[in-house]
C-alpha positions in Angstrom: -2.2 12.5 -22.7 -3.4 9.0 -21.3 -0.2 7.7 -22.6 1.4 10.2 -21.0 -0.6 9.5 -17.4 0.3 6.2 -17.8 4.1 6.7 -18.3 3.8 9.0 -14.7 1.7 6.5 -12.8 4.7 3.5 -13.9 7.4 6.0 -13.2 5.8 6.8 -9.8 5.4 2.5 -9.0 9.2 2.3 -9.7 10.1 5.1 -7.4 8.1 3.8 -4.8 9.5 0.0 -5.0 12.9 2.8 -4.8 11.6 4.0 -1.6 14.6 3.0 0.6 17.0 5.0 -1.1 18.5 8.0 0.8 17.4 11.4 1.1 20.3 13.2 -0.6 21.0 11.1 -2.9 18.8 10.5 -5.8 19.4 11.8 -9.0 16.6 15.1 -10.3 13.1 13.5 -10.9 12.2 12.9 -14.7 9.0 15.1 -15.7 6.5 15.2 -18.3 7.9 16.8 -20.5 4.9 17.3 -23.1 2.7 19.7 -20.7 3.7 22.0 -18.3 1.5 20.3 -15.6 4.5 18.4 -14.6 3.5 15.7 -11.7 5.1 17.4 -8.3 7.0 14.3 -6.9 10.3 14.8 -4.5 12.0 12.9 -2.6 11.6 13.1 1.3 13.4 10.5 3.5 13.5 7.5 2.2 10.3 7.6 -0.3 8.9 9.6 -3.3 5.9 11.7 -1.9 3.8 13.9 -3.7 4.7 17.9 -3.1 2.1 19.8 -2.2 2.7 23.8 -1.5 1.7 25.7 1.6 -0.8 28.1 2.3 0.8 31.2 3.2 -1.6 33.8 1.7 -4.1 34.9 3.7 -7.7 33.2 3.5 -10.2 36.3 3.1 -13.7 34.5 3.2 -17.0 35.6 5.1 -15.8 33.7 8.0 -12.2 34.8 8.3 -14.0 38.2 8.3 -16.3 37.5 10.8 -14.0 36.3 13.0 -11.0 39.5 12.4 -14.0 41.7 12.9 -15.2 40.1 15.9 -11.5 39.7 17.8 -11.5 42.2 20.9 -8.1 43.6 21.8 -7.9 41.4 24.8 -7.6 38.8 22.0 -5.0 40.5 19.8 -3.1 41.0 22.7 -3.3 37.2 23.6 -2.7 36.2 20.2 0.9 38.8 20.3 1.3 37.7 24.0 1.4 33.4 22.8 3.7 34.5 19.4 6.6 35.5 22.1 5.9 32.9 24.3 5.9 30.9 21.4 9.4 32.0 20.4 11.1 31.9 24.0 9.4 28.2 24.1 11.7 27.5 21.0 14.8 29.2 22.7 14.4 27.2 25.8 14.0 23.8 24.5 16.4 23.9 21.8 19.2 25.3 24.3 18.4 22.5 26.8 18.3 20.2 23.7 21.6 21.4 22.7 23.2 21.4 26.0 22.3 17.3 26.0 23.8 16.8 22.5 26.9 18.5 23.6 27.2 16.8 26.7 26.4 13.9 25.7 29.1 13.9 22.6 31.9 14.9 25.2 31.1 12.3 27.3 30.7 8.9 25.2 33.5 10.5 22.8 36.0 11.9 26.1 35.6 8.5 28.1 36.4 6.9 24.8 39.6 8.4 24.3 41.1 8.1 27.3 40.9 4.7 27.4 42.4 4.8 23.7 45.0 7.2 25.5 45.6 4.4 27.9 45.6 1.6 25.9 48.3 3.7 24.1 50.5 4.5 26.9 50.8 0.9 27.9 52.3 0.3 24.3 49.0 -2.2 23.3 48.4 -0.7 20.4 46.6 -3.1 18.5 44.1 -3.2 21.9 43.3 0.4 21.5 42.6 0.4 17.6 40.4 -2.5 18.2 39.0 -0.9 21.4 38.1 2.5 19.0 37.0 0.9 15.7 34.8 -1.3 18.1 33.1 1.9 20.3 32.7 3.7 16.6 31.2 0.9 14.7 28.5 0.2 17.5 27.8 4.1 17.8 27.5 4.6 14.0 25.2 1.3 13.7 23.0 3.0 16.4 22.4 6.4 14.6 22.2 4.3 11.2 19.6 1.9 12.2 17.5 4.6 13.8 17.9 7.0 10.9 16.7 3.4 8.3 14.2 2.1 10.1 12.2 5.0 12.0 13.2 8.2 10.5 14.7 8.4 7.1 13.6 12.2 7.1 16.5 12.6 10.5 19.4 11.8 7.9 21.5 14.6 6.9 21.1 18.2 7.6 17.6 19.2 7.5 18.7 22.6 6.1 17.8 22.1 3.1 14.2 20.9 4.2 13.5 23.4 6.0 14.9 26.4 3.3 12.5 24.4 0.8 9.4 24.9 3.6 9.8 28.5 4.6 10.0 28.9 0.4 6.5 27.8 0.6 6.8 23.6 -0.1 5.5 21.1 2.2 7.9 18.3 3.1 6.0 15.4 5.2 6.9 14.0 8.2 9.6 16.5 8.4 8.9 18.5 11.8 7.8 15.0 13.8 8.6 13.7 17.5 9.7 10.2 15.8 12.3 12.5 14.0 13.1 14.8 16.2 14.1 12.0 18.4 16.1 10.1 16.2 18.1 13.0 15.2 19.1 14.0 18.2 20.3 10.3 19.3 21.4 9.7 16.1 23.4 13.2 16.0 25.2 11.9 19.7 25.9 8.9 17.8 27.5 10.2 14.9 29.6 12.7 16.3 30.7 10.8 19.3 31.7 7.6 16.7 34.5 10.4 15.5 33.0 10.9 11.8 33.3 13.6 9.6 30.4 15.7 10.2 29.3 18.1 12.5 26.1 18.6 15.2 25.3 22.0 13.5 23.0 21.1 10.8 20.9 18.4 13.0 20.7 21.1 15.3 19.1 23.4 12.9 16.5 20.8 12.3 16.2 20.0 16.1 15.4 23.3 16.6 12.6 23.7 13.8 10.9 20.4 14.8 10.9 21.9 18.2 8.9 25.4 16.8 6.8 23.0 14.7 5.5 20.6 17.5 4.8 23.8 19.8 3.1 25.6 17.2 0.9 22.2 16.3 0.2 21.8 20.1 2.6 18.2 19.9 2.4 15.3 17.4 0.0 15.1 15.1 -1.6 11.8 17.0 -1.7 13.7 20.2 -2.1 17.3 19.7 -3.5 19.6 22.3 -6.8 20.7 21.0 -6.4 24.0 23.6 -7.9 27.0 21.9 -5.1 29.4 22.1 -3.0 26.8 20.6 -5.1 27.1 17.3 -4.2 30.2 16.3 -1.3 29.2 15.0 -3.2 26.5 13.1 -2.3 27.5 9.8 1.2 27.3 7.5 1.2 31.3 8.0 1.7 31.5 11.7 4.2 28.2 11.5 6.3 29.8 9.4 7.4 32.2 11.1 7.8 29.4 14.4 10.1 27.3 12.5 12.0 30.3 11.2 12.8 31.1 15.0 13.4 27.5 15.6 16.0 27.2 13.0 17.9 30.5 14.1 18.0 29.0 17.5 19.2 26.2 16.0 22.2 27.9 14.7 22.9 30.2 17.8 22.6 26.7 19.6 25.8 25.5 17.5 27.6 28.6 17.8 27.2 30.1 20.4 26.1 32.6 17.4 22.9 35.0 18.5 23.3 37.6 15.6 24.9 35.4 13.4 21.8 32.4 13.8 19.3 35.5 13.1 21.4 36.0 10.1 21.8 33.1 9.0 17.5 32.7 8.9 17.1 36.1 7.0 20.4 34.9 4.4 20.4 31.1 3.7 16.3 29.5 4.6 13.9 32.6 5.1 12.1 33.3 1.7 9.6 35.5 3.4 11.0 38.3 6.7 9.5 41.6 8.2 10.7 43.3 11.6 8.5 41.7 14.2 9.7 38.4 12.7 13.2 39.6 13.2 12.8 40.7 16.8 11.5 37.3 17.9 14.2 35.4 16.2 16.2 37.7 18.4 14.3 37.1 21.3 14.8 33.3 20.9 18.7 32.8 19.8 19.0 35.6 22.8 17.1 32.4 25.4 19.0 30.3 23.6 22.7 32.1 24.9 21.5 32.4 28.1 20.5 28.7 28.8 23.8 27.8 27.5 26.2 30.0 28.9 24.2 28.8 32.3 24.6 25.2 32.1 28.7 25.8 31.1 28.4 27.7 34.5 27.2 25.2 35.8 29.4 22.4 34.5 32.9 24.2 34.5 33.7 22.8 37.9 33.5 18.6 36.7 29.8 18.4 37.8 28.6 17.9 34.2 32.1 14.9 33.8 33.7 15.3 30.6 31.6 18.8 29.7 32.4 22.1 30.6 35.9 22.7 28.5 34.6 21.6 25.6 31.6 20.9 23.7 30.9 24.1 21.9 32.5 25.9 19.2 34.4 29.2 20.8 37.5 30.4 20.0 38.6 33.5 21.9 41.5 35.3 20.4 40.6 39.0 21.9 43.9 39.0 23.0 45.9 38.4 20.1 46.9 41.0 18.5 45.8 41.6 14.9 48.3 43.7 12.8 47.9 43.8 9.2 49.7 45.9 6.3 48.7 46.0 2.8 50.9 43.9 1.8 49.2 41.1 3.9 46.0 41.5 1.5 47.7 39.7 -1.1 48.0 36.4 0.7 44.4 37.3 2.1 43.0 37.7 -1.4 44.6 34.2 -2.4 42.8 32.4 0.7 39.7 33.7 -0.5 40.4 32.7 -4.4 41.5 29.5 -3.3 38.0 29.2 -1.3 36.3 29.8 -3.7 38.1 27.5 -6.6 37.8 24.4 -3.5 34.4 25.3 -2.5 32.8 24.7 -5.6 34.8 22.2 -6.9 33.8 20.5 -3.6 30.4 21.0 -4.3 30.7 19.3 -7.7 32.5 16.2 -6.2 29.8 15.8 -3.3 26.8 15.8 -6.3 28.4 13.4 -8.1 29.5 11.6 -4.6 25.7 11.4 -3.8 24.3 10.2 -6.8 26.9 7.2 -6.7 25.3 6.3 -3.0 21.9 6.5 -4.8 23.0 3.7 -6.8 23.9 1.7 -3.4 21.1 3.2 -0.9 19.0 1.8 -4.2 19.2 -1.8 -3.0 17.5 -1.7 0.6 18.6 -0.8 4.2 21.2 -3.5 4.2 23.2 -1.7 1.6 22.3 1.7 3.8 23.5 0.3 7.0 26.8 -1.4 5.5 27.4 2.0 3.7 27.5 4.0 6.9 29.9 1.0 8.5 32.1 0.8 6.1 32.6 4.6 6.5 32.6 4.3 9.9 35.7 1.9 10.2 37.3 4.0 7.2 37.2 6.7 9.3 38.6 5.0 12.5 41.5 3.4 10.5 42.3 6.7 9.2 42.5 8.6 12.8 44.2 5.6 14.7 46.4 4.7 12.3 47.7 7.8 10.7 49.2 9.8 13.5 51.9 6.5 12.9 53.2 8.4 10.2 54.3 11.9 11.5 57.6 12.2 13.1 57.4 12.9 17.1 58.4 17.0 17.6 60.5 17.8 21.0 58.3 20.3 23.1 59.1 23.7 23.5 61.4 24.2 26.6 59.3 27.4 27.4 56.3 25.4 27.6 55.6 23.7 31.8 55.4 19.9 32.0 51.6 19.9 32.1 50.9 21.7 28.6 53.6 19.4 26.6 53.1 16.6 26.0 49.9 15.9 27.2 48.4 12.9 27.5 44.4 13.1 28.1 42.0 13.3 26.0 42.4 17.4 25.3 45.5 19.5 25.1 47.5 21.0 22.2 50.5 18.9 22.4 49.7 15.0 22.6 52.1 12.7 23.5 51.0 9.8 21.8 53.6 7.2 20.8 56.4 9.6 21.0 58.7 9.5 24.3 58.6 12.0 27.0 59.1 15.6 26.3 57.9 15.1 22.9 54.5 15.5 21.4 52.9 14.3 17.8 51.2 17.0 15.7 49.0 15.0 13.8 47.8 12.7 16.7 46.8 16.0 18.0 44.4 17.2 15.2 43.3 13.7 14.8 42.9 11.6 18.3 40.8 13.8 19.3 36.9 15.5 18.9 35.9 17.3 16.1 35.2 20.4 18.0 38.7 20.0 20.0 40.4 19.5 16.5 39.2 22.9 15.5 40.3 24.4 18.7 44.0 23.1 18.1 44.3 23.9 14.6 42.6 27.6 15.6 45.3 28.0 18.4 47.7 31.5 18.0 50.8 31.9 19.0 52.2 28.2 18.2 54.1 29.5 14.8 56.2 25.9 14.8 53.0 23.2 16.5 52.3 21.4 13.6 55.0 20.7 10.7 53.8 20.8 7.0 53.4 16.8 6.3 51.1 16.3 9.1 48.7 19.6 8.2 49.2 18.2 4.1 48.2 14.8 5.5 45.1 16.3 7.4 43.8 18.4 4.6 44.0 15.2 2.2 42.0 13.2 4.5 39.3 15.4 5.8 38.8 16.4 2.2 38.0 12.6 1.5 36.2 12.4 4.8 34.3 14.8 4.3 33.5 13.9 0.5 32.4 10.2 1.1 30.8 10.9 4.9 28.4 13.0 3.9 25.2 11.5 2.4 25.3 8.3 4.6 22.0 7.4 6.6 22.7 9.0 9.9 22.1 12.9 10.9 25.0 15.0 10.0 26.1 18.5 9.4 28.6 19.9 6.7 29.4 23.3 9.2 32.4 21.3 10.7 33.9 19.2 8.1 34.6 22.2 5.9 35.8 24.3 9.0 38.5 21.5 9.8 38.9 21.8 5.3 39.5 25.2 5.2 41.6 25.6 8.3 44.5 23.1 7.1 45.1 25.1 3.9 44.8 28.2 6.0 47.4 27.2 8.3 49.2 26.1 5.5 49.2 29.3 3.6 50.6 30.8 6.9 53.1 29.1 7.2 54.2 29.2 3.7 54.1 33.3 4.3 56.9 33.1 7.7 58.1 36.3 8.4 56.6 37.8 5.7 53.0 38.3 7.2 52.2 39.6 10.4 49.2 37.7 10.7 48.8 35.0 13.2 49.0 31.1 12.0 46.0 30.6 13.9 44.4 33.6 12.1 45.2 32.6 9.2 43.3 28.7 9.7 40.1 31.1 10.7 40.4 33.0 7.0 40.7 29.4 5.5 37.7 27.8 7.4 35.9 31.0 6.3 36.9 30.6 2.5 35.6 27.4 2.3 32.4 27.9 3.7 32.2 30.6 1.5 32.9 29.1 -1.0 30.5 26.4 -0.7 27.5 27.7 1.3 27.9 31.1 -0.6 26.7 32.9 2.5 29.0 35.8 3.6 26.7 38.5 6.0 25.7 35.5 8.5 29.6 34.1 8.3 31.1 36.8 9.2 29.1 37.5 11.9 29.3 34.0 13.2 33.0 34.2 12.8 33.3 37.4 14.5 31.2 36.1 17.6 33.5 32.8 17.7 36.7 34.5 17.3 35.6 37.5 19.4 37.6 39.9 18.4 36.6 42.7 16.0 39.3 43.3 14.7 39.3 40.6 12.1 36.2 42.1 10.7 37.6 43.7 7.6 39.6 41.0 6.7 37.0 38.5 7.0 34.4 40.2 5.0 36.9 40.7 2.5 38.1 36.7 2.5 34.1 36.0 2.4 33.4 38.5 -0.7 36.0 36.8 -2.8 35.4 33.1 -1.9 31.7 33.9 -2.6 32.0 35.2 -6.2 34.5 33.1 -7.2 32.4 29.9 -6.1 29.5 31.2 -7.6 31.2 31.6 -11.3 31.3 28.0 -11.4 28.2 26.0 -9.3 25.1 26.9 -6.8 25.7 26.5 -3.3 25.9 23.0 -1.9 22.1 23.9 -0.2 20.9 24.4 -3.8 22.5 21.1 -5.5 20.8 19.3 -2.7 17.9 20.7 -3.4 18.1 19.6 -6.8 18.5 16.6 -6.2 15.6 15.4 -3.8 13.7 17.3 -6.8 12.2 20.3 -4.5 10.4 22.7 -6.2 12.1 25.6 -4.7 11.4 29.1 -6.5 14.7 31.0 -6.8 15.0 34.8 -5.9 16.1 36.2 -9.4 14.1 34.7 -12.2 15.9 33.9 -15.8 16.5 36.8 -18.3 14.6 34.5 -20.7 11.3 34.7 -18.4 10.6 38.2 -19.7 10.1 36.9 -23.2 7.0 34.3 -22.3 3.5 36.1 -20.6 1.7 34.2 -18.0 -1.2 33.7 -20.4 1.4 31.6 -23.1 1.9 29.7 -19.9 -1.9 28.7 -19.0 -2.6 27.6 -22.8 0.0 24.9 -22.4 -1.5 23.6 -19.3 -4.8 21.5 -19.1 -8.1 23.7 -19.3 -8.9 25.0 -16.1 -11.6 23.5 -13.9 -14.2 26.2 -12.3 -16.9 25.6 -10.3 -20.1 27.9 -9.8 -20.8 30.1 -6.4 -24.4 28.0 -5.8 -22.8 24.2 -7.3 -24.9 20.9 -7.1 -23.2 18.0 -4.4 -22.2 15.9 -7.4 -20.2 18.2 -9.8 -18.4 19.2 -6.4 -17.7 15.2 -5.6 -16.8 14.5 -9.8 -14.1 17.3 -9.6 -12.4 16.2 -6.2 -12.3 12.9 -7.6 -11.0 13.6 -11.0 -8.7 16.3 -10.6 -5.3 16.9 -8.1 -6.2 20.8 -8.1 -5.8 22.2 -4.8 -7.8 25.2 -5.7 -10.4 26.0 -8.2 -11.7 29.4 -9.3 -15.4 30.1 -8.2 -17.7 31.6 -11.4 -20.6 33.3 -10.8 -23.2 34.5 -14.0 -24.1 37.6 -14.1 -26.4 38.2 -17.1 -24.6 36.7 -20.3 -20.7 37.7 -18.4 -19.6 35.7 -16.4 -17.5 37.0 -13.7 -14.7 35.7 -10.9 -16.2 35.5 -7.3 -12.7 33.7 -5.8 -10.8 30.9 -5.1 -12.0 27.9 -2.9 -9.3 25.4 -1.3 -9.9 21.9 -1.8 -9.4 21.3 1.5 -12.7 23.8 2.4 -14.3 21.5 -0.2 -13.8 18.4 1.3 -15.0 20.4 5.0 -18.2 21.3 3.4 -18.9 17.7 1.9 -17.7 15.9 5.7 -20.0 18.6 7.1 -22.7 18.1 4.7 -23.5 21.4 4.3 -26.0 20.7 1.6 -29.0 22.8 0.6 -32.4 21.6 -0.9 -32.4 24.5 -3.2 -30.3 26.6 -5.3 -29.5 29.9 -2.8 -27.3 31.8 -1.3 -27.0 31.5 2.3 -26.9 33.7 5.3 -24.1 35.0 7.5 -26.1 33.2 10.6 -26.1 29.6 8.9 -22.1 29.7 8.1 -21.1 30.4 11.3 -23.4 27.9 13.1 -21.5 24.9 10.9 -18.4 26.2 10.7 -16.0 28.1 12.9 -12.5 29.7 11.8 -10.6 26.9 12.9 -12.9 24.5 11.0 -11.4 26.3 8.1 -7.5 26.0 9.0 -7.8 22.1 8.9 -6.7 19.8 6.6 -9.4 17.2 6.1 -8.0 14.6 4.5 -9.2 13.2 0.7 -12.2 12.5 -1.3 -11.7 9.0 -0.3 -12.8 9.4 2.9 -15.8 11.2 2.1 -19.0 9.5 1.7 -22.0 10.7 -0.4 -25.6 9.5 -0.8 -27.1 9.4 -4.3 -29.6 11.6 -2.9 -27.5 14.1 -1.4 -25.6 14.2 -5.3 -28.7 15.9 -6.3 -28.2 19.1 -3.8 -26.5 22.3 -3.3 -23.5 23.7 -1.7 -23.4 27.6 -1.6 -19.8 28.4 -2.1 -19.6 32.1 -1.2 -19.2 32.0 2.1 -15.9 29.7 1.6 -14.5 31.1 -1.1 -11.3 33.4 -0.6 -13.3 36.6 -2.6 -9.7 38.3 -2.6 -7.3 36.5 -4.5 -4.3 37.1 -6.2 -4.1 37.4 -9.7 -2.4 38.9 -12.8 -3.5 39.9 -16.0 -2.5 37.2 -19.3 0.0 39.9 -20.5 1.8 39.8 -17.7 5.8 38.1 -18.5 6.8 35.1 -16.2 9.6 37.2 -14.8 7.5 39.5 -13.6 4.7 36.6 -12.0 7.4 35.1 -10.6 9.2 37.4 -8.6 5.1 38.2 -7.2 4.5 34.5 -6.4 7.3 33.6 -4.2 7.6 37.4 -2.5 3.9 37.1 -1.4 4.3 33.5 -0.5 1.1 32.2 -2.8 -0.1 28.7 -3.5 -2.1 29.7 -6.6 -1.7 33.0 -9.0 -5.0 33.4 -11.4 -4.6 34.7 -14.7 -7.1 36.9 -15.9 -7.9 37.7 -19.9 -7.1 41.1 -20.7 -10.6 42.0 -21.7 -14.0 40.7 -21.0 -17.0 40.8 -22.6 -19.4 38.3 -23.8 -17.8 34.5 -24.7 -14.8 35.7 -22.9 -13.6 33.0 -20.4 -13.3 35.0 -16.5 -10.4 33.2 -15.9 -7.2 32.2 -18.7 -5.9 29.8 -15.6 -4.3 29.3 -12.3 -0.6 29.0 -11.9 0.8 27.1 -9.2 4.4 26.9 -7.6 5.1 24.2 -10.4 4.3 26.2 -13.2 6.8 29.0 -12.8 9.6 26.6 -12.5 12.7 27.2 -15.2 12.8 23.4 -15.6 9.3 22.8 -16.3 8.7 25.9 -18.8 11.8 24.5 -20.9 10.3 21.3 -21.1 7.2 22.8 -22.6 8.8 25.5 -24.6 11.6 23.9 -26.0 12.7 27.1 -28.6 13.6 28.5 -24.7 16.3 26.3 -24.5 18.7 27.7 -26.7 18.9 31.1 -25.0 18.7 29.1 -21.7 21.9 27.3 -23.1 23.8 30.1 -23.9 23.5 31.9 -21.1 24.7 29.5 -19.2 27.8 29.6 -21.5 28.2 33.2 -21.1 
């Protein structure tokens, strides 16, 4: 076992001399694998961190009693009166947040392109590639250097983050101002520099930094010490903050209210009930409103660039959606075809990601030149592309002003070609993300694009989109597989002719659809999100049917991208459905595998407190207490209450149990929803090492537990529904020489990966399951 400790500590030096390697992309962390007592290391940001798990279960000592019993219902009404507040706090900021992002990203990105546009009509081409790689490169190495040097934990999404904290794991620095700040820079950065990736991921983060800095009363150097702010003190409370936030996050995206409430209870909420429901509801509905007043507002040119654009919304009500049954054949092959590219996507991006571990391995040089290099791909690609495709007379029906155009929006661009005719793939391409979406989404344009320039596009936004994401700036994969999934749409449409009766444009929205599908495997919140886009309801059935197939046909081959990324930053995140092979190991086979379990008595001496703290990584430990020759389980005590009692030095000169009147005049409630620090910090006298600390009053008398016989299936499926940090196993009968308690089983424990490693003979059913 010391060879085994020393093995961890040397793998745990190398990852930190690793530390600068990206979020996303380092390959699953190596356990122990001779004891199930794996070491709980992930990656978050840049660095390897210890995990730790968050304290969701409720805390019933003597003084969380005390203070429930002695709440008036002036109180519980304040404390129901701040959780709204709370939640339209999170709508407001997060819409006014998202409002800057958006017009920010039209402006830098419109006032760029027009003077490409110009540069263009006055035949100096060379000026304007020059002009654009130029304007991208300094905007990329902007968001990059932020993202490198201040906040590694800003790159990517966040989504996966923040699914792995409602889950019950604590990611650090995830939820601060410094990164809050430098994703939403870097996020105008990288979308106005034209790259593949979207705002709507970032702004799912945004949005739960936002519920996380309310509900802490600011950052964590300058927090409001107010007294109605610490009631939400605890992981319980900001849970269900952050879930708001990141459902505001989403609606902030799409314009989405149901579909961002959706998308909390489908893709990162582990844990839901009504009241959480009503004030995600309440905040996405604050969210709508702020935006929909600021577009008002910024329709007329007050907002420059902003007001056309900016935000995702695609209003076909009035095209008319006819269908037959004959049109569910080509409807069924868009969702196949989602699914078969959605997960083979997903298995490119993993192996895409662990190649720029490799790179992101050798400093912040190598992350910085990574992101620039796929910057000035990526403005080759758009500049110099469009070259290719053949210029396409306008349609005589169509008035001067709509073909060609020649700013930095409109469906037909003019681009190099001569007057009266526009270039398809300029117009998909020279252009915003969000106004690429909008062309390739536009009905009633059956002949707009030709089949080279939308084969040409599909190609290149599937490499995009492969070797963009994972770079070290904030980015989103919502858009780049929208812009996927609507090429071969619009492809698939046009390949059908007269033979469907389903709109081109339609047909780009059931592609975009597929693929997300198909790599998200989320179909409730997409089709609502869709449906509130699209606005018309009419495409309902057909969506739902497009998202059914993609869905299980993704899902016979990989997890969802969310999942792989998981995996790879090493997250211990507890899956929904636990393995068939669970129900054949008990709870109590688990606990004999791991180390003996550490107990402490209800009346313990200073020193035996101070000799566990410092010898053990237990966050919890059970509390014995001897009655006669049984001894018996009182509860579980926290570390950090521990450490609270030893800063306090709350010692006693005897062995005794203290009154009700003495706990309350050291400690109060919010005392007890700290965190206070390590052992470290904590100094002892040798005198006070000879004294007593009467746990009781501390100790949660109310735990969870399960009985040794219990299967892991079973434990499992109780652990992550109640949201616990530690599950005690009980022996199935006492009596005398009987230990109270078999052992505690924590987050790590009930992991597939870690009981494999420590029962090997489960491995072969594992395997063939897997080949089933």
């Amino acid at each position: 076992m010391e060879k085994d400790s020393e093995q961890m500590a040397e793998t745990t030096n190398q990852q930190e001399r690793d530390m600068e390697s990206d979020s996303l992309h380092q390959p699953l962390l190596k356990r122990n694998l001779t004891a199930l007592s794996s070491s709980p290391l992930a990656l978050v940001g840049a660095k390897v961190s210890y995990i730790e798990s968050l304290d969701y279960e409720i805390n019933e000592n003597d003084l969380f009693k005390h203070d429930w019993r002695s709440r008036s219902q002036a109180q519980v009404l304040q404390y129901i009166f701040l959780k709204w507040l709370l939640a339209f706090l999170v709508g407001l900021l997060t819409g006014l947040i998202a409002t800057l992002i958006n017009l920010a990203v039209e402006n830098i990105a419109g006032y760029k392109l027009l003077a490409v546009v110009q540069y263009i009509d006055n035949k100096r081409y060379m000026m304007g590639f020059f002009y654009m790689t130029g304007v991208n490169f300094l905007l990329t190495l902007v968001a990059t250097v932020l993202c490198v040097f201040f906040a590694p934990t800003a790159a990517g999404p966040g989504i996966p983050e923040i699914k792995a904290y409602l889950n019950g794991v604590d990611t650090p620095n995830m939820y601060g101002a410094t990164t809050m700040f430098v994703k939403i820079v870097g996020s105008i950065g990288a979308v106005a520099a034209g790259l593949d990736l979207g705002k709507e991921g970032p702004l799912v983060h945004i949005g739960a930094c936002i519920a996380s800095l309310l509900g802490q009363g600011g950052p964590d150097d300058y927090r409001i010490k107010w007294r109605w702010i610490r009631y939400f003190n605890n992981d319980r409370d900001r849970r269900d903050i952050i879930t708001c936030g990141a459902s505001s996050g989403v609606c902030a995206a799409f314009r989405a209210p149901v579909g961002g409430v959706l998308f909390a209870l489908e893709e990162v909420a582990t844990w839901w009930r009504s009241a959480l429901l009503w004030r995600t509801f309440f905040s996405t509905a604050v969210v709508v409103v702020v935006l929909r007043a600021f577009m008002e507002y910024c329709k007329d040119g007050a907002c420059g660039l902003f007001g056309q654009g900016g935000l995702i919304m695609f209003d076909v009500s009035g095209v008319p959606v006819r269908y037959h049954v004959a049109d569910l054949i080509p409807v069924t092959v868009i969702g196949i075809i989602g699914g078969v590219l959605g997960s083979l996507y997903n298995y490119l991006l993993h192996k895409v990601l662990r190649l720029y571990n490799l790179i992101n391995a050798k400093g912040k040089l190598a992350k910085i030149s990574l992101s620039l290099a796929v910057s000035l791909f990526t403005s080759a690609c758009l500049y110099g592309l469009p070259f290719l495709a053949s210029c396409t007379p306008c349609d005589p029906s169509l008035v001067d002003s709509e073909c060609p155009s020649t700013g930095r929006m409109g469906n037909f661009k003019q681009f190099n070609c001569p007057k009266g005719h526009y270039n398809d793939l300029a117009t998909l391409l020279l252009t915003t993300n969000d106004d690429a979406v909008r062309n390739i989404f536009s009905t009633n344009t059956p002949s707009e694009y030709r089949v080279f320039s939308l084969v040409i596009f599909f190609i290149l936004y599937c490499i995009l989109g492969l070797f963009t994401f994972g770079i070290a700036v904030p980015s989103g994969l919502f858009l780049p597989i929208i812009l996927m999934g609507s090429a071969y749409g619009r492809l698939l449409g046009m390949a059908m002719g007269p033979y469907a009766s389903i709109d081109q444009g339609l047909y780009a929205v059931l592609g975009a659809a597929s693929l997300m599908a198909g790599s998200m495997r989320m179909t409730v919140s997409l089709c609502v999100i869709f449906l509130e886009l699209t606005n018309n309801l009419l495409l309902l059935p057909i969506t739902m049917l497009v998202l059914l197939i993609s869905k299980s046909v993704g899902d016979c081959f990989n997890p969802s991208i969310y999942e792989i990324i998981l995996e790879l930053k090493g997250l211990p995140f507890l899956e929904a459905h636990p393995e068939p092979w669970m129900r054949n190991i008990t709870v109590g086979e688990l606990a004999d595998v791991k180390p003996p379990v550490v107990t402490l008595s209800g009346i313990e001496t200073v020193g035996r407190i101070v000799d566990v703290l410092r010898n053990t990584t237990h966050n919890g430990f059970a509390v014995v207490d001897s009655v006669g020759q049984v001894s018996e389980v009182h509860g579980l005590v926290l570390r950090a209450h521990l450490l609270l009692v030893l800063k306090k030095k709350w010692f006693l000169q005897e062995r005794r149990r203290t009154e009700e009147w003495e706990v309350r005049e050291k400690f109060t409630w919010v005392d007890v929803a700290e965190r206070w620090g390590t052992i470290e910090e904590v100094a002892v006298t040798k005198e006070e090492m000879e004294m007593y600390v009467d746990l009781h009053p501390l100790t949660n008398t109310t735990p969870y537990t399960v009985v040794e016989t219990m299967s892991v299936a079973k434990a499992l499926v109780q652990f992550r529904q109640v949201g616990l940090r530690h599950m005690l196993v009980l022996p199935k009968y006492h009596g005398h020489g009987v230990p109270p308690v078999v052992g505690i089983l924590t987050r790590q424990d009930l992991r597939a990966h870690n009981i494999l490693s420590a029962f090997p003979h489960l491995e072969k059913s594992h395997a063939s399951k897997k080949g089933s």
